[in-house]
C-alpha positions as a Markdown table, in Angstrom:
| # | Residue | x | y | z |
|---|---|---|---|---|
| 1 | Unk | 38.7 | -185.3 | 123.2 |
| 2 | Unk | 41.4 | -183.5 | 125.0 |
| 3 | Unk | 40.4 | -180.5 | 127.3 |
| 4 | Unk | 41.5 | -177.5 | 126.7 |
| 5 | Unk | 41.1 | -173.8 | 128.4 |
| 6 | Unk | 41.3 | -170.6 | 126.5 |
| 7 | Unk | 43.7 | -167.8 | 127.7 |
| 8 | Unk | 42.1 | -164.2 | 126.7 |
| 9 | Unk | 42.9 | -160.9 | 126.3 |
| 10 | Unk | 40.6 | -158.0 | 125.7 |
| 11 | Unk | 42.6 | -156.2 | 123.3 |
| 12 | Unk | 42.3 | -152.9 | 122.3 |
| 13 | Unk | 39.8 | -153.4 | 119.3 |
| 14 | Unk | 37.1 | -154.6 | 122.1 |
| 15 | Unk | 37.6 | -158.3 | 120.9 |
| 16 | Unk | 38.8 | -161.3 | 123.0 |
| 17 | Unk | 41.4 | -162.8 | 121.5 |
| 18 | Unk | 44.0 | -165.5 | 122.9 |
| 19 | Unk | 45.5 | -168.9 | 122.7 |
| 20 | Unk | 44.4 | -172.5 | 124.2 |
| 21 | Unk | 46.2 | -175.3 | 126.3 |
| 22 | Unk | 45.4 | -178.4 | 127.7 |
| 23 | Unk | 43.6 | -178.4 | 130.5 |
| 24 | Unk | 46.2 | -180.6 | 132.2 |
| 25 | Unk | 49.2 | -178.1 | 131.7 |
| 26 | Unk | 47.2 | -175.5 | 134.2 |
| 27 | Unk | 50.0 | -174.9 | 136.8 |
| 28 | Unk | 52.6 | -174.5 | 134.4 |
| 29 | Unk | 50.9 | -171.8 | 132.3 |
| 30 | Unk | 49.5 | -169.8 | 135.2 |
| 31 | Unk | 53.5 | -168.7 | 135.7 |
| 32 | Unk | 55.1 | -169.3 | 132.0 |
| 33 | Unk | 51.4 | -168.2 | 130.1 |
| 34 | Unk | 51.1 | -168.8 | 126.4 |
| 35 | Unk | 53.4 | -166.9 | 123.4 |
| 36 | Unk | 51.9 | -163.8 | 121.8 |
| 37 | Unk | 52.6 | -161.5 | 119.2 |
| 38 | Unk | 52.9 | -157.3 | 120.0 |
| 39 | Unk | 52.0 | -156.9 | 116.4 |
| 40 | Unk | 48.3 | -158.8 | 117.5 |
| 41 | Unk | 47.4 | -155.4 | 119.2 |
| 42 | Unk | 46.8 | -153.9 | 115.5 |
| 43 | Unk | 44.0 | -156.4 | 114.5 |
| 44 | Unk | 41.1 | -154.5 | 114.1 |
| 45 | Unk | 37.8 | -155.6 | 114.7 |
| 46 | Unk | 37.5 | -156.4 | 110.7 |
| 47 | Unk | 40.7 | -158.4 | 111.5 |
| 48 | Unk | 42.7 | -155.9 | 109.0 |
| 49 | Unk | 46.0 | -155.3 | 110.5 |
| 50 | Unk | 46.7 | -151.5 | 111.1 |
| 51 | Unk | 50.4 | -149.9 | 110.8 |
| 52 | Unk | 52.5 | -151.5 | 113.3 |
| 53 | Unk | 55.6 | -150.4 | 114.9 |
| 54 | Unk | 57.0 | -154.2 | 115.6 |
| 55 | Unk | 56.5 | -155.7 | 112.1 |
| 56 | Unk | 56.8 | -159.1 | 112.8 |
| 57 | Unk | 59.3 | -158.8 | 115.4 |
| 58 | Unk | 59.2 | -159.9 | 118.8 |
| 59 | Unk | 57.8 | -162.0 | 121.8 |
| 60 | Unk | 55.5 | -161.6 | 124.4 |
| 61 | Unk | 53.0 | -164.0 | 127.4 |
| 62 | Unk | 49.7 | -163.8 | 127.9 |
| 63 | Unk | 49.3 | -165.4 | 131.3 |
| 64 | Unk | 46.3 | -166.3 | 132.5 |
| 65 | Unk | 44.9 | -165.5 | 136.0 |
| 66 | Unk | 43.1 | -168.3 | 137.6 |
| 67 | Unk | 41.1 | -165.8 | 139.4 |
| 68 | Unk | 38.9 | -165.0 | 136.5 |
| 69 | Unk | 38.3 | -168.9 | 135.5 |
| 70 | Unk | 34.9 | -169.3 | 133.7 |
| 71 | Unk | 33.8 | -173.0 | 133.1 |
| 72 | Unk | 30.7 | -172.7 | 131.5 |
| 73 | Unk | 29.0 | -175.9 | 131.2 |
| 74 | Unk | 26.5 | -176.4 | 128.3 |
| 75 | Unk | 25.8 | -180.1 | 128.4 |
| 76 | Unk | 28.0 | -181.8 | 125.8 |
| 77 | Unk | 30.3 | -178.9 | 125.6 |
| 78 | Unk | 32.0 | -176.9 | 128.7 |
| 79 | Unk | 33.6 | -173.7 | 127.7 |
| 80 | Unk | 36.6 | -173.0 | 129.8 |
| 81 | Unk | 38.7 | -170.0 | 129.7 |
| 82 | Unk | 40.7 | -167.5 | 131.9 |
| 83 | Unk | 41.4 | -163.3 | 131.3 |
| 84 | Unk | 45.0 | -162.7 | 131.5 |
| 85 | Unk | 47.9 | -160.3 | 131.2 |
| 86 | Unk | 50.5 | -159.4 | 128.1 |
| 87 | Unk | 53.6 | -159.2 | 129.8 |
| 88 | Unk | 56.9 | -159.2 | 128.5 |
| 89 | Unk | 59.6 | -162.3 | 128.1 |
| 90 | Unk | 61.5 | -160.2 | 131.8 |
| 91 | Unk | 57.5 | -160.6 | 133.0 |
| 92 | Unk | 56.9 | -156.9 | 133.0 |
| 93 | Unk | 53.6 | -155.5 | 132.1 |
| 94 | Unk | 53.3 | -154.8 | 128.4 |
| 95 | Unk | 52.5 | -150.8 | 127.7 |
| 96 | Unk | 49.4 | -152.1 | 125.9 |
| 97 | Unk | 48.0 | -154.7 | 127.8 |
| 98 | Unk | 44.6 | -153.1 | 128.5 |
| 99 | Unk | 43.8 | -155.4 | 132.1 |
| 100 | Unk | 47.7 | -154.1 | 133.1 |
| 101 | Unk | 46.4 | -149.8 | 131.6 |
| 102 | Unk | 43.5 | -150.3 | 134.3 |
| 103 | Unk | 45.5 | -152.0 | 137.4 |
| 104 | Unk | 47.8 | -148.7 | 136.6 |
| 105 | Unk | 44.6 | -145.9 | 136.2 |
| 106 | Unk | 43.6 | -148.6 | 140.1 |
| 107 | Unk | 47.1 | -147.8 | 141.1 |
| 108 | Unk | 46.7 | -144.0 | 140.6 |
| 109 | Unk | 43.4 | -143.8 | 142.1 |
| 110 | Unk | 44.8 | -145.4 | 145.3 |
| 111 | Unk | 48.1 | -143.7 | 145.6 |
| 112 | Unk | 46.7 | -140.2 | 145.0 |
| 113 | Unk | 43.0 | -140.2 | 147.0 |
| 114 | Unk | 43.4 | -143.4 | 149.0 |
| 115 | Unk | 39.9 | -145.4 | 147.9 |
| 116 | Unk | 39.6 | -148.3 | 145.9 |
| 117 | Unk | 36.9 | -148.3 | 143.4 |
| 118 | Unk | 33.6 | -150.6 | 143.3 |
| 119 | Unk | 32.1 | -150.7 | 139.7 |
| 120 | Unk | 29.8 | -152.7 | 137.5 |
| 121 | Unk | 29.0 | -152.9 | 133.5 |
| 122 | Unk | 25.5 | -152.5 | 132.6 |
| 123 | Unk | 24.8 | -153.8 | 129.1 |
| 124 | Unk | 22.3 | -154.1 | 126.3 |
| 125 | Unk | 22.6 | -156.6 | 123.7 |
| 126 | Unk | 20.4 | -157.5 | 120.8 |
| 127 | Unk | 19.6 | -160.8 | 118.9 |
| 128 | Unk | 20.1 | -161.0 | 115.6 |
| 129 | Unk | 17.1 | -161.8 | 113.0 |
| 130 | Unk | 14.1 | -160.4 | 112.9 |
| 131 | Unk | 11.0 | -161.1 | 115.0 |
| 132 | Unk | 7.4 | -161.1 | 114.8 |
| 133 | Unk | 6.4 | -159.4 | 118.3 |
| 134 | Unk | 5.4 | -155.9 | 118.3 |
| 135 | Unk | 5.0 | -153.8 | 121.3 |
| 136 | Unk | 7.0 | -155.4 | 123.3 |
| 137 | Unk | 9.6 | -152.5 | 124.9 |
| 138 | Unk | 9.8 | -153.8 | 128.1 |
| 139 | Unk | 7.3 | -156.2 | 127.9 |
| 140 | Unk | 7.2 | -159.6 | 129.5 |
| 141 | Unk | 5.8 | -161.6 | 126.3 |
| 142 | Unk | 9.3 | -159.8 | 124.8 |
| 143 | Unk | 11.0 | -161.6 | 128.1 |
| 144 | Unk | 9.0 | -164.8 | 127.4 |
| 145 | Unk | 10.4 | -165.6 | 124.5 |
| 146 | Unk | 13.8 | -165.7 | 125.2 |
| 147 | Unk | 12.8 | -166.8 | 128.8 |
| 148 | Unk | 15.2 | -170.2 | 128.2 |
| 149 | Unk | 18.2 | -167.6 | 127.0 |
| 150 | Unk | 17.4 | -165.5 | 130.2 |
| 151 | Unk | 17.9 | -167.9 | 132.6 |
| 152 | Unk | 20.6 | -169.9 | 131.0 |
| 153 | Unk | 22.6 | -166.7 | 131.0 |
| 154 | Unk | 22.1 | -165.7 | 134.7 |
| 155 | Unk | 22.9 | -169.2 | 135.8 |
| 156 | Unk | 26.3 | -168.7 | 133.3 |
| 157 | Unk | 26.8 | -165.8 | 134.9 |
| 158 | Unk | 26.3 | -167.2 | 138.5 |
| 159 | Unk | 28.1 | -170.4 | 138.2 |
| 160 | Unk | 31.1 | -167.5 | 137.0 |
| 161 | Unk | 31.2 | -166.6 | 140.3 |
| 162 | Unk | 29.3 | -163.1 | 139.8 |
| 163 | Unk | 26.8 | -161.8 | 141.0 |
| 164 | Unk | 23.1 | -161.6 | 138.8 |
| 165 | Unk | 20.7 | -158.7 | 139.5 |
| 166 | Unk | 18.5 | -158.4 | 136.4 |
| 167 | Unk | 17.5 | -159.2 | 132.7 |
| 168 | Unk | 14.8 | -157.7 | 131.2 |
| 169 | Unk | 13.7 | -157.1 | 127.6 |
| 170 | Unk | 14.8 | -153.6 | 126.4 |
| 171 | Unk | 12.9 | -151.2 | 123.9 |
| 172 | Unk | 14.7 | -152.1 | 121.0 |
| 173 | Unk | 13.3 | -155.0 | 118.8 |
| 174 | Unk | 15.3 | -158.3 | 120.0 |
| 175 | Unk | 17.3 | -156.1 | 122.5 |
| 176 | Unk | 17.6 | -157.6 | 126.3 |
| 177 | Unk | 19.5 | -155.5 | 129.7 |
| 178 | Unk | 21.7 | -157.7 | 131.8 |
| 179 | Unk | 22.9 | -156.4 | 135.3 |
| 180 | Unk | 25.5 | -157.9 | 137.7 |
| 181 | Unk | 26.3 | -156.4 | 141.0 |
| 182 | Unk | 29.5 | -154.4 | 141.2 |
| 183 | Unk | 33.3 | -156.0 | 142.2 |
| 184 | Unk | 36.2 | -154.2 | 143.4 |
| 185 | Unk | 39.0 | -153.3 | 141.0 |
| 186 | Unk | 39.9 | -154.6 | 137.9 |
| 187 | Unk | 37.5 | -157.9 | 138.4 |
| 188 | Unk | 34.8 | -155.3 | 137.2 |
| 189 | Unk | 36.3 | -154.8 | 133.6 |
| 190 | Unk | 37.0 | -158.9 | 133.9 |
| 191 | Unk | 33.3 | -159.0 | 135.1 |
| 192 | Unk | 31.8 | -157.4 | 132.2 |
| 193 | Unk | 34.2 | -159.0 | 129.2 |
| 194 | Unk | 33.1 | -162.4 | 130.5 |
| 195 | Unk | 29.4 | -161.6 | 130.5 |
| 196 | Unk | 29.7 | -160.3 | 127.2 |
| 197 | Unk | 31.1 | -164.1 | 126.2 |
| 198 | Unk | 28.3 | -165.9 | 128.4 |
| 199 | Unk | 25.7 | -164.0 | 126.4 |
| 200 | Unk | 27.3 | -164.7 | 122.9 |
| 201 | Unk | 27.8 | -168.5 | 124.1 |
| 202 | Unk | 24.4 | -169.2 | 125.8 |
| 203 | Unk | 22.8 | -167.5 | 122.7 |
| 204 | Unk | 25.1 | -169.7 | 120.2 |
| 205 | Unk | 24.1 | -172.8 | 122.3 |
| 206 | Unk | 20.3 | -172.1 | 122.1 |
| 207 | Unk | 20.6 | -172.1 | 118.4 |
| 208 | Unk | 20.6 | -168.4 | 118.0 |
| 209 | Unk | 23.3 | -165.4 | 117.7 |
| 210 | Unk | 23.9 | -162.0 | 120.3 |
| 211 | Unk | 25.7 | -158.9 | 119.5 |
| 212 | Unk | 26.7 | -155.8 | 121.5 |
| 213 | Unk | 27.3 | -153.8 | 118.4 |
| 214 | Unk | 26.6 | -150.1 | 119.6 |
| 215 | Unk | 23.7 | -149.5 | 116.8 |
| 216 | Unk | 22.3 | -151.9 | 114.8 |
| 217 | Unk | 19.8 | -150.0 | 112.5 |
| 218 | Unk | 20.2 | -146.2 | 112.7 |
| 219 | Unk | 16.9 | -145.6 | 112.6 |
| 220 | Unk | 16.3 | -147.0 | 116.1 |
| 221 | Unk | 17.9 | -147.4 | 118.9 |
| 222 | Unk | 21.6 | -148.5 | 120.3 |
| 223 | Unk | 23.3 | -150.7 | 122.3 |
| 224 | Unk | 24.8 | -148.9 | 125.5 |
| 225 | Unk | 26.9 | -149.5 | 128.0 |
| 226 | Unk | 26.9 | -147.9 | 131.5 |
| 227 | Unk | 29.5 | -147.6 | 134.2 |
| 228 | Unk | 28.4 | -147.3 | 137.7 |
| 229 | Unk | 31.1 | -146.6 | 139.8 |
| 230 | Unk | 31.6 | -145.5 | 144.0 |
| 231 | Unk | 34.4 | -145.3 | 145.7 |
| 232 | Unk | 35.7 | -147.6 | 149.3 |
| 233 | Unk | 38.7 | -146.2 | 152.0 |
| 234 | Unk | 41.2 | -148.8 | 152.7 |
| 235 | Unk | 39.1 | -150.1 | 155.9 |
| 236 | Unk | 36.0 | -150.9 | 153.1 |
| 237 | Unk | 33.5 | -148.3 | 153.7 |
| 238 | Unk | 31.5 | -146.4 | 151.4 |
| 239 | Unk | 33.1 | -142.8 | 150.1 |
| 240 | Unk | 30.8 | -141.8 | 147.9 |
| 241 | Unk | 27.9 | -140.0 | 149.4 |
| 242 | Unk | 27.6 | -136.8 | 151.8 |
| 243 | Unk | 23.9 | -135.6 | 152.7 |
| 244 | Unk | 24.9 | -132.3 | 152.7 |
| 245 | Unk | 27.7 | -132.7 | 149.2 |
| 246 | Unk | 25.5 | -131.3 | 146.4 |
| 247 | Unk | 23.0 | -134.4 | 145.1 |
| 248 | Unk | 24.4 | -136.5 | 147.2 |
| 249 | Unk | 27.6 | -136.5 | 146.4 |
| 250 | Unk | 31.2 | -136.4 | 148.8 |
| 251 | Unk | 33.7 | -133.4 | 148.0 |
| 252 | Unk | 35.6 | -136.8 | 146.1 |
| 253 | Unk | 33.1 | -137.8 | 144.2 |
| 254 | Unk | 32.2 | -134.3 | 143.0 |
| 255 | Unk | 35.8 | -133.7 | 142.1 |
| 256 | Unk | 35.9 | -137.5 | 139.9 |
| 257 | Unk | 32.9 | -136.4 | 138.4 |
| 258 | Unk | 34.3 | -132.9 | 137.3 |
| 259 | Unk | 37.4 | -134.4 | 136.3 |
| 260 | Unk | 35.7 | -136.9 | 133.9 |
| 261 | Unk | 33.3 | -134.2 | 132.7 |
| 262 | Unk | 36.5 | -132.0 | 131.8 |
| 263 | Unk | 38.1 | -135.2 | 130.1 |
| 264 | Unk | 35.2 | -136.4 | 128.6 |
| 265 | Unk | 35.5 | -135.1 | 125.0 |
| 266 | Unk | 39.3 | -136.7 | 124.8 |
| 267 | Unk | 38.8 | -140.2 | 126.6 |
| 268 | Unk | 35.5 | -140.5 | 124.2 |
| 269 | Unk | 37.3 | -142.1 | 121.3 |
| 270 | Unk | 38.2 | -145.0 | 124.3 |
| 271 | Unk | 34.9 | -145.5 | 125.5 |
| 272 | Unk | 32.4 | -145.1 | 122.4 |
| 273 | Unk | 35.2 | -146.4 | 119.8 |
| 274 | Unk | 33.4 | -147.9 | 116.7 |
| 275 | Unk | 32.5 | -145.4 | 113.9 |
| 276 | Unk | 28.7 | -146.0 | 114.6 |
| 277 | Unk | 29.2 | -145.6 | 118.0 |
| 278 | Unk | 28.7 | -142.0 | 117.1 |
| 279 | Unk | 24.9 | -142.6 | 115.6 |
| 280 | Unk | 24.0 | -143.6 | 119.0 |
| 281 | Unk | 25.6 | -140.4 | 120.8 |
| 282 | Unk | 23.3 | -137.9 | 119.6 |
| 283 | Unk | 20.4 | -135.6 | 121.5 |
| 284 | Unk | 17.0 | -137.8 | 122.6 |
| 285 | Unk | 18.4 | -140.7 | 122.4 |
| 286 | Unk | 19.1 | -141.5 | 126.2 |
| 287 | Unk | 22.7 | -141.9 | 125.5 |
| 288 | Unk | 25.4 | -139.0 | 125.5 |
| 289 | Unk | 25.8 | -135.5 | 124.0 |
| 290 | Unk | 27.4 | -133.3 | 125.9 |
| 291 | Unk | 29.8 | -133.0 | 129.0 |
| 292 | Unk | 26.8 | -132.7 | 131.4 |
| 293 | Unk | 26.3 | -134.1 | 134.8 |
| 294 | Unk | 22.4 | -135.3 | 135.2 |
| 295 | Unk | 20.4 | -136.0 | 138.6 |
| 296 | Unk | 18.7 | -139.0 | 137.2 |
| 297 | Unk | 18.7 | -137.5 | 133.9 |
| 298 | Unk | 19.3 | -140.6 | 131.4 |
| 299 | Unk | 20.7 | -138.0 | 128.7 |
| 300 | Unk | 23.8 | -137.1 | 130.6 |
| 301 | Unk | 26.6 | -138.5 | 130.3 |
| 302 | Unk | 27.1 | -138.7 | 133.7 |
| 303 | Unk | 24.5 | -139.1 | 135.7 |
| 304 | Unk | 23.9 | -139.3 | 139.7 |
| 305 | Unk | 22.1 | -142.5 | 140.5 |
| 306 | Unk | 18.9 | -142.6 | 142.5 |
| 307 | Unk | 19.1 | -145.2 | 145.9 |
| 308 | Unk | 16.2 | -146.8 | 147.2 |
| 309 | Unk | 17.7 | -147.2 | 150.6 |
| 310 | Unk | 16.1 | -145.4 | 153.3 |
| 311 | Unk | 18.6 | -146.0 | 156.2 |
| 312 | Unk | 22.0 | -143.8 | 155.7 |
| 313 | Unk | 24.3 | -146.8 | 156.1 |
| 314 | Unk | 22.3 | -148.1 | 153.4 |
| 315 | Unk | 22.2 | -145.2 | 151.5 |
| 316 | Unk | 25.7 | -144.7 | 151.8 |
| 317 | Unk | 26.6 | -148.4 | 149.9 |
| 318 | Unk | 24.1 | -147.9 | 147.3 |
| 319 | Unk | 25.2 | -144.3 | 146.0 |
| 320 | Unk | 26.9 | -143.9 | 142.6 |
| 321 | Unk | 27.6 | -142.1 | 139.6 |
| 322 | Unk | 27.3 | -143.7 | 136.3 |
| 323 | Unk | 29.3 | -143.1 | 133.2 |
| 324 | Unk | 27.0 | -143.1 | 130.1 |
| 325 | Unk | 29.1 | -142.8 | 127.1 |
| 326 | Unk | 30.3 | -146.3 | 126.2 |
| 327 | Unk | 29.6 | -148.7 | 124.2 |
| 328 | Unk | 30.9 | -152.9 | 123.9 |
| 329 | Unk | 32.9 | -151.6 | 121.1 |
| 330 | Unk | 35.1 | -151.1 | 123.9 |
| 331 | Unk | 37.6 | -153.1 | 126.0 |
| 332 | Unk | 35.8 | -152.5 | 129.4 |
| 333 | Unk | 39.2 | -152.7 | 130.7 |
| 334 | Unk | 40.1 | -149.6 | 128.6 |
| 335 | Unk | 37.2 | -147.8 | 128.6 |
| 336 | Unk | 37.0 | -147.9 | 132.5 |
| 337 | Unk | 41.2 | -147.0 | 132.9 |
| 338 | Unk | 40.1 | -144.1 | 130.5 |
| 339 | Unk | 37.7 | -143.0 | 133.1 |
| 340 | Unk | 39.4 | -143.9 | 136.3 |
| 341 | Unk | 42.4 | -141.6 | 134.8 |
| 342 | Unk | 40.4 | -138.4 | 134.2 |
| 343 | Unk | 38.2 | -138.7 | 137.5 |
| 344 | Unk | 41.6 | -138.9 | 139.2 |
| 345 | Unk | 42.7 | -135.8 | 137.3 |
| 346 | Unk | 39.8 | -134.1 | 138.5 |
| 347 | Unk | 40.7 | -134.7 | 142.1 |
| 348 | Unk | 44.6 | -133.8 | 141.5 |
| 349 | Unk | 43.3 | -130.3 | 140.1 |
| 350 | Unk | 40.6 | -129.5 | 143.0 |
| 351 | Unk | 37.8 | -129.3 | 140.4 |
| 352 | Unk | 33.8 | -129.2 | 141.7 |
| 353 | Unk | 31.5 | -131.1 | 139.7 |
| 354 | Unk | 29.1 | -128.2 | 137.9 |
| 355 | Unk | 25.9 | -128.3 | 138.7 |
| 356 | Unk | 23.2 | -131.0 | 137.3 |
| 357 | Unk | 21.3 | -129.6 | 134.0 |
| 358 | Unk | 17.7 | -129.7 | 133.9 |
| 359 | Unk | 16.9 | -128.6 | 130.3 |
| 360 | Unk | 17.4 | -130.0 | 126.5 |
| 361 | Unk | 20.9 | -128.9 | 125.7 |
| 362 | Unk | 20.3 | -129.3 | 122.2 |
| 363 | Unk | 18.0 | -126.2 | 122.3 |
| 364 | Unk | 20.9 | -124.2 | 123.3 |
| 365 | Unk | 23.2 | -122.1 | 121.0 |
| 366 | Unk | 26.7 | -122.9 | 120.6 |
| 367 | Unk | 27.2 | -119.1 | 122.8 |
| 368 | Unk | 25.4 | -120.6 | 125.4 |
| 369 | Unk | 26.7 | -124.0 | 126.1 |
| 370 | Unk | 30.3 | -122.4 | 126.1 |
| 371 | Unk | 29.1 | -119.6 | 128.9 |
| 372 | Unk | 28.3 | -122.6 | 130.7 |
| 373 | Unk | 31.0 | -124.7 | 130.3 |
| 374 | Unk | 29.3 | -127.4 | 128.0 |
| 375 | Unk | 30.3 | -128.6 | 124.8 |
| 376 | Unk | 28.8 | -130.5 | 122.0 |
| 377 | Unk | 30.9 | -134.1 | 122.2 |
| 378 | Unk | 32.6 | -135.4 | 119.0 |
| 379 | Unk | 29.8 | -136.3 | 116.8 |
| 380 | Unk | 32.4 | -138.9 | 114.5 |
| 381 | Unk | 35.2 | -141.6 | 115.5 |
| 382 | Unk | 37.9 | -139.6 | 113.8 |
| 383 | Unk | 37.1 | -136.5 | 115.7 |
| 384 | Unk | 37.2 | -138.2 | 119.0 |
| 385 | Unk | 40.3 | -139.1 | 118.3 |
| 386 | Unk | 41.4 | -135.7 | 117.6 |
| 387 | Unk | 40.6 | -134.9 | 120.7 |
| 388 | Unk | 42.2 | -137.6 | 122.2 |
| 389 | Unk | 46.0 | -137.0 | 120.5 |
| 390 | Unk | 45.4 | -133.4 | 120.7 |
| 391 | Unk | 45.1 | -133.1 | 124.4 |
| 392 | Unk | 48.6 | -134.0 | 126.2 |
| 393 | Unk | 47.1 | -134.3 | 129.8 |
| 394 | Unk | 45.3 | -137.3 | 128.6 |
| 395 | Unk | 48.1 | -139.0 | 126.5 |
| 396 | Unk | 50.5 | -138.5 | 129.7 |
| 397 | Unk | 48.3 | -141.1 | 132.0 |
| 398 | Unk | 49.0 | -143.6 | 129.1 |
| 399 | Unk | 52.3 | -145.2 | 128.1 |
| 400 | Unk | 54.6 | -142.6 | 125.5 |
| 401 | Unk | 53.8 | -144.9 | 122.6 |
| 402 | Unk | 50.0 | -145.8 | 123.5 |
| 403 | Unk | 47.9 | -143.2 | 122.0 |
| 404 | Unk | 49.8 | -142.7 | 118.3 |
| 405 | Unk | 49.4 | -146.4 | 118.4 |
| 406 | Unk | 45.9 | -146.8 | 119.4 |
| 407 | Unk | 45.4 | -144.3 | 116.6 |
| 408 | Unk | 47.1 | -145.6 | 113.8 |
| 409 | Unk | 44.3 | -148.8 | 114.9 |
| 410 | Unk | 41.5 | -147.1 | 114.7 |
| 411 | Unk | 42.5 | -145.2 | 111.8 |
| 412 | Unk | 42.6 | -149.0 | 109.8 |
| 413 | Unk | 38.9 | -149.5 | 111.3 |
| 414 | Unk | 37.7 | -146.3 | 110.0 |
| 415 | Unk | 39.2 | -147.2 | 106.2 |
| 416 | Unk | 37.7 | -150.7 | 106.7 |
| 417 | Unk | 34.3 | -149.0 | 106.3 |
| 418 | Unk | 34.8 | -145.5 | 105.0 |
| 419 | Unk | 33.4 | -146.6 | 101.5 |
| 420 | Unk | 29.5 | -148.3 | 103.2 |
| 421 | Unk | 27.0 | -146.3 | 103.5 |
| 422 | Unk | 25.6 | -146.3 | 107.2 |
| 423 | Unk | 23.1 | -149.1 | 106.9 |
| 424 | Unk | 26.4 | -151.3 | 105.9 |
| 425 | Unk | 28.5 | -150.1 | 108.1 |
| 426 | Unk | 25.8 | -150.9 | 111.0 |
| 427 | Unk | 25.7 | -154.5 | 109.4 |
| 428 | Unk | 29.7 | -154.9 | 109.3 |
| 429 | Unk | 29.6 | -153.7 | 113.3 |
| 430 | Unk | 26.8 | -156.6 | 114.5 |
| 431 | Unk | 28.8 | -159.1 | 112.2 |
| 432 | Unk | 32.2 | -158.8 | 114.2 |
| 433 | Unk | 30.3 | -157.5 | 118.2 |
């Protein structure tokens, strides 16, 4: 057999798609990269093929960076593959490239408040087929059972060079948390697209299948994915907390927060961007409803993390807000560009995160919520995106072409299944994440 490595992209439709080369030809393809096609960014995640504006012309390289090398060895087989950029044939970053959207959202962070940003992906997944355990939300005869996938998976994810915290098993029937520890940067994104692989392979070389698909039955509960995210000056130290900021939280980290609360309601159709995604966003269900800011309230959307530290150097390191209203139908590299942009707004306009809420929204009239600044999130896919092209602030951190494009896409998805009823639709979404 001749060895080959995988060069990936995390593409717009949340998938990872790429080309492979032999192993041998490494050094040449970390500068020259493999061909790709622009009209490749309008595969859906049904692998329909939305309006494009290149037809079939065109070339592009999808160059692989040898910092995000995964060889993941599963006895007989090793799967070997590397994230990479789109660039163009002049090697310029292509407008649609999602890893090249965050290193600019990075960029803008840096230039306009001088911190670089530490974040990690927290992730739920479920495995497919049914099972006979009941009463097993959280429960270590849940963990038992899949104890083999468990630890294969954190030694993946260690041998990847990341860094494990937890696994547990989750409330939902076959559904399992992972943790890592957070990187710097865009090797966060990178971090959480190749754990999303190492679950899907460790589970496919145990004999069994994963999926991140946001909601599998609609009837119980979904698959989230959270952002925690702080904030380092250029000599390394922690930014995020102040004693006396209100919960917590430095006069930068209040305005992020405010600026992704402001946002929130356009950059949703990035971060939660499957139609079921929206099941799974509704009141009491410990996901994300409204534009809220919680002190460890899991129904915000964006929530103020509690620290366990006791020493304020400690303390310090460990503080961080977490983004609440994604889902792995997402590129993370997208979905955290989407957010690095509006908390960057927010601190460009001088905003002041509101106060935390305390109290049900959902019992709240419309009247109310809008006195206080809330609103009810977009509660479908094609709404969200409404909100995104509608709102010109938002468009105007992306390239000129990116959101009509990243429209027309989603507007294939939503046709792919316009025609299922829900249960279908929740069954075509676990087939393809």
């Amino acid at each position: 057999m001749m060895p080959l490595i995988f060069a990936a992209t995390s593409d717009i439709a949340g998938k990872v798609r790429g080309k492979a080369f032999p192993a041998d030809d490494i050094e040449k393809r970390l500068t020259r990269g493999v061909g790709w096609t622009p009209t490749n960014v309008q595969i859906n995640c049904f692998d329909g093929i939305a309006e494009s504006p290149f037809g079939a012309l065109g070339d592009l390289l999808l160059i692989p960076d040898a910092r995000t090398e995964v060889k993941a060895d599963f006895g007989e087989t090793i799967e070997h593959f590397m994230l990479g950029d789109i660039v163009t044939l002049e090697g310029e970053p292509w407008d649609f490239c999602t890893r090249s959207l965050l290193k600019s959202a990075l960029e803008r962070l840096e230039r306009v408040a001088g911190v670089r940003l530490l974040a990690a992906f927290e992730h739920e997944f479920q495995i497919k087929g049914e099972t006979e355990l009941v009463g097993e939300g959280y429960g270590r005869n849940g963990f038992e059972a899949r104890r083999a996938l468990c630890e294969t998976l954190m030694g993946q994810i260690s041998a990847a060079g990341l860094k494990p915290d937890s696994i547990m098993k989750e409330y939902g029937q076959n559904q399992y948390e992972v943790v890592i520890g957070p990187e710097e940067g865009v090797k966060a994104a990178d971090a959480a697209v190749i754990v999303r692989e190492l679950t899907r392979s460790t589970a496919r070389h145990l004999g069994e299948a994963a999926t991140y698909t946001p909601i599998r039955d609609p009837a119980s509960v979904g698959n989230g994915v959270h952002i925690h995210m702080s904030f380092l000056d250029k000599d390394g130290q922690p930014v995020t907390y102040d004693a006396e900021g209100p919960c917590g939280m430095s006069s930068l980290t209040s305005a992020f927060a405010a600026g992704v609360l402001k946002y929130l309601d356009s950059i949703l159709a990035l971060t939660a961007p499957s139609v079921i995604s929206y099941l799974r966003l509704t009141p009491h269900r410990w996901s994300a409803a409204y534009n809220n800011l919680g002190f460890r309230d899991r129904e915000a959307s964006l929530r103020v993390c509690p620290v366990t530290a006791k020493d304020p150097d400690s303390v310090a390191r460990q503080f961080n807000i977490e983004y609440r209203a994604a889902d792995a139908a997402a590129s993370p590299h997208l979905a955290l560009a989407a957010v690095v942009h509006a908390g960057v707004q927010g601190i460009e306009e001088g905003l002041t995160a509101p106060a935390p809420t305390e109290e049900d929204l959902s019992l709240l009239s419309p009247k109310a919520l809008e006195e206080r600044g809330f609103v009810r999130l977009p509660e479908t896919l094609r709404s969200a995106l409404e909100h995104l092209d509608g709102n010109a602030t938002v468009s105007g951190w992306f390239p000129d072409k990116f959101v009509p494009l990243y429209k027309a896409h989603k507007t294939s998805e939503i046709g792919h299944v316009a025609d299922l009823d829900v249960q279908a639709q929740c069954t075509a979404y676990e087939q393809t994440y």
